[in-house]
N, C-alpha and C positions, 0 to 999 in steps of 0.2 A: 576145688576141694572144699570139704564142708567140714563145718567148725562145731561142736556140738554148742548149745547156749551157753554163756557165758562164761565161753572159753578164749581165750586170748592168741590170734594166729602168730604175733611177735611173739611168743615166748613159749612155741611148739617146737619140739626136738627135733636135731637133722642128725644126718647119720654120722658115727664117727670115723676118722680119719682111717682106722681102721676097718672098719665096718668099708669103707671106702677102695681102701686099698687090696680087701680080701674080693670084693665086685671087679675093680680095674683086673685081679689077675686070672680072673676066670674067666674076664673078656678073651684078654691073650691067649689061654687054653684054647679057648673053644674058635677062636680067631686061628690059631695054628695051625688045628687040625685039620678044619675043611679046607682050609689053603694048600696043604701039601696035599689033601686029596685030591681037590681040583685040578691043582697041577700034574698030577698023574696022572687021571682021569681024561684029562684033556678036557676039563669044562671049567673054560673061562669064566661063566657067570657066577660058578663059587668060588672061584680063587680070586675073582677080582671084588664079592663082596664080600670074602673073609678078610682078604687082606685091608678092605677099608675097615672095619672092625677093629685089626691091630693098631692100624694109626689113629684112630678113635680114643682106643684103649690108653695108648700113647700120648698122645695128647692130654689126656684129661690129666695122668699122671702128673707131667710136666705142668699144665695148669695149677693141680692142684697144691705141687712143690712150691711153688712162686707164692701162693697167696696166701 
């Protein structure tokens, strides 16, 4: 990432927990959806990387509770 001149990358904003939490649940949306269509569909390659998506989603969640 590029900094403009003398700008300071320690003291650049990160997103808030919020801002955070509203990303993690749209994973899950969009993680839900093609997962049950896949499995309808009968096409393992989207339900098996939707559903890694939800535990992804998951994951960070529970990461980010902890820290």
């Amino acid at each position: 990432m590029r900094y403009r001149p003398g700008e300071d990358p320690a003291t650049s904003t990160t997103a808030s927990s919020t801002e955070a939490a509203l990303v993690l649940t749209l994973g899950l949306v969009i993680g839900i959806v093609p997962t049950w269509l896949g499995i309808r569909g009968e096409q393992r390659w989207l339900a098996i990387g939707s559903a890694g998506l939800i535990v992804a989603s998951i994951a960070t969640m529970v990461w980010l509770e902890r820290s």
